[in-house]
N, C-alpha and C positions, 0 to 999 in steps of 0.2 A: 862511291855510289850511294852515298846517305847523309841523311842531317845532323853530321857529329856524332855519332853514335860510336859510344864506344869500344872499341876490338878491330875497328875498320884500318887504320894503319899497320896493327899488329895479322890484321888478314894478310892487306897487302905486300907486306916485307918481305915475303918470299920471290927469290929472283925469279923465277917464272911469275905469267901473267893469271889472277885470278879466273880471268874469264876470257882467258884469251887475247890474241894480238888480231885477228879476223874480226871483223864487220859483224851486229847480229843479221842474220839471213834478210830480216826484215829491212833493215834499213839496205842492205843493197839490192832487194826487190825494188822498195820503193824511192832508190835514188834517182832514178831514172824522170821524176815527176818535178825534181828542183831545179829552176833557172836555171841556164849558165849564170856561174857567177854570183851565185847566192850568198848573201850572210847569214849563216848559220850558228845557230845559239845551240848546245848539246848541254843539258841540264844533267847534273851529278855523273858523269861522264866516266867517273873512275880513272883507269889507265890506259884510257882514250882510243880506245881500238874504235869507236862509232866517228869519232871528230876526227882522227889520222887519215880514216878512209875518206871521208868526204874532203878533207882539203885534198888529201890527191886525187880528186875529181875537179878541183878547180874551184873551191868554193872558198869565201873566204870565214871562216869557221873562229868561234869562242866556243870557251867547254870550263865550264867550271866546276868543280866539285869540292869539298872540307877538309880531305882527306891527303896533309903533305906528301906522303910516301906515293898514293897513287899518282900523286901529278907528277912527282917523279920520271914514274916511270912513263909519264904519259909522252913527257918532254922527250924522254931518249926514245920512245917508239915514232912521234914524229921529227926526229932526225935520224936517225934509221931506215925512216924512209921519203926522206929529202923533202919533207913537208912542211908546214908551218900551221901553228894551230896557237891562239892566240889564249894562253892557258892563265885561269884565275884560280885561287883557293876561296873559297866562299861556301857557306853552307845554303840550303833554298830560302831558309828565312833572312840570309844577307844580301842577296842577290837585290840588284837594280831591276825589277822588274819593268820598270818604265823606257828601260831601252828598247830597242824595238829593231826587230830581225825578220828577213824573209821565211823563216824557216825557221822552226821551233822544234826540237828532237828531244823527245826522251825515252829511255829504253832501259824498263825493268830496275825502275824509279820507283820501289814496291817498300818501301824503309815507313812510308807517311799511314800513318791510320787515318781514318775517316776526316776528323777536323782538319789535321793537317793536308791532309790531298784536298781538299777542298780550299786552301787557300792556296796551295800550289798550283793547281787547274786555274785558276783565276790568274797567278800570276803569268803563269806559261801564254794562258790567252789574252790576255794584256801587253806579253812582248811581243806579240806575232803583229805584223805591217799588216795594215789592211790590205784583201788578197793575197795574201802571204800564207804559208802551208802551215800545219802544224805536224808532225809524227809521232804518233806514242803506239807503245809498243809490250805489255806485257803480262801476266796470269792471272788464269781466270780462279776463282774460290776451287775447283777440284783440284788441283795443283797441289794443292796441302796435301790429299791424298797419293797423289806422285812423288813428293818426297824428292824430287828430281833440281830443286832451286827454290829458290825466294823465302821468306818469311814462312814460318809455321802459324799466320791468323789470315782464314780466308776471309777477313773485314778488310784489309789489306790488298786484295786483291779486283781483278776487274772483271765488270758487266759491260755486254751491249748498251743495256740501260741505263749503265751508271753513267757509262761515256755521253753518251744520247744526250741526255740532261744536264751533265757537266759542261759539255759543248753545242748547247742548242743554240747559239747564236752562228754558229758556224754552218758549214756547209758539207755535207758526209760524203764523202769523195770515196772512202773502203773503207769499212767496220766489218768486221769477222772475227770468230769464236770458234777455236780448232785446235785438235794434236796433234802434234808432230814430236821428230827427234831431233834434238839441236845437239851439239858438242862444242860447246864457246867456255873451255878451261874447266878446270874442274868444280869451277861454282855453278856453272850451270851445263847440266850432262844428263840426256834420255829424255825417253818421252815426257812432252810439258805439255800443261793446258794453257795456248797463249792467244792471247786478245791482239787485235789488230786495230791501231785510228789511223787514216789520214783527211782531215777538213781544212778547208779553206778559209779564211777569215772574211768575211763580205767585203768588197773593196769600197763602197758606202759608209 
C-alpha cells in the first residue's frame, strides 16, 4: 500500500494479513453502486482484501501495488477464495495511468504527501472511463491524534475540501467526514477520523 517505501515488504512478511483479509467497511458500503461487471482498477491494494472482494462480486478487477511480498499474499487470498484478480507489481508513479477503468478504488492510499497525491489524484482521474465511478476512501488530519493508523503527518491526510478541488471536474455522488471504529488487521484498529469520496467522471 505505498510508493516503495522502504520497511513495506518487511511489514508485510508476517504470515497473518497487515490489514486484514475483510473488505474496508467502506468499499462494501459502496459496492453496491458498481455496474455489473465492472473493471475495476484498485490502486496500491497491498494484500488485496479490497480487489478479492470485488472480483467475488463479479467484477473484473486489477490491483497493483510495489510491494512483492504483499502481492503475494494477495494471490493466495484470491485463490482461497476462488477468485481472480488480475495482480501487477508497480509503484503509482509506474503505473499506466492512461488505461482506463469503470471504476477507480483506492483505500487509505495515505504514503503520498501533498506533491505526490496531487499527481496521483490526477492519475486516478485520468484512468476513470467517462461516467465511470471513482472511490477513495481515507484520514482526515485528526487521525494523527488517534494514533489508531496511517502516517504520523496530518499534510498526508484528507479534506472535504481537498477532495472538492482535487476532483472538481467530477460529479460528488457521497463525501463525508466522520469517526468510527474499524478493526481491518492490526495496521488499522479503533476509532479513526475517516474521509469518504465517491464521484462520477462526466460521461461528456
Amino acid at each position: 500500500m505505498a510508493d516503495k517505501p522502504v520497511g513495506w515488504d518487511a511489514r508485510y512478511a508476517a504470515e497473518w494479513y497487515l490489514f486484514g483479509t475483510e473488505p474496508a467497511a467502506f468499499v462494501a458500503r459502496e459496492a453496491e453502486r458498481l455496474p455489473a461487471g465492472s473493471e475495476v482498477l484498485c490502486v496500491a491494494d497491498g494484500e488485496g482484501r479490497n480487489s478479492v472482494y470485488l472480483a467475488g462480486l463479479g467484477h473484473d478487477v486489477t490491483a497493483f501495488d510495489p510491494s512483492a511480498v504483499a502481492l503475494e499474499k494477495a494471490r493466495a487470498l484470491a485463490n482461497a477464495r476462488d477468485v481472480t484478480v488480475a495482480v501487477r507489481q508497480a509503484g503509482v508513479e509506474d503505473w499506466d495511468w492512461s488505461r482506463k477503468f469503470d471504476v477507480v478504488v483506492g483505500v487509505f492510499i495515505q504514503f503520498a504527501p501533498p506533491a505526490m497525491r496531487a499527481e496521483l489524484f490526477a492519475g486516478m482521474a485520468r484512468a476513470v472511463r467517462p461516467g465511470g465511478l471513482l472511490l477513495l476512501h481515507g484520514y482526515a488530519p485528526r487521525q494523527v491524534d488517534y494514533g489508531t493508523g496511517g502516517p504520523p503527518d496530518a499534510q498526508n491526510m484528507y479534506t472535504e475540501a481537498l477532495l472538492r478541488e482535487a476532483f472538481k471536474e467530477f460529479e460528488i455522488l457521497h463525501l463525508a467526514d466522520y469517526d468510527a471504529d474499524i478493526e481491518e488487521g492490526a495496521g488499522h484498529s479503533g476509532r479513526s477520523a475517516l474521509v469518504d469520496l465517491v464521484a462520477r467522471k462526466p460521461a461528456d
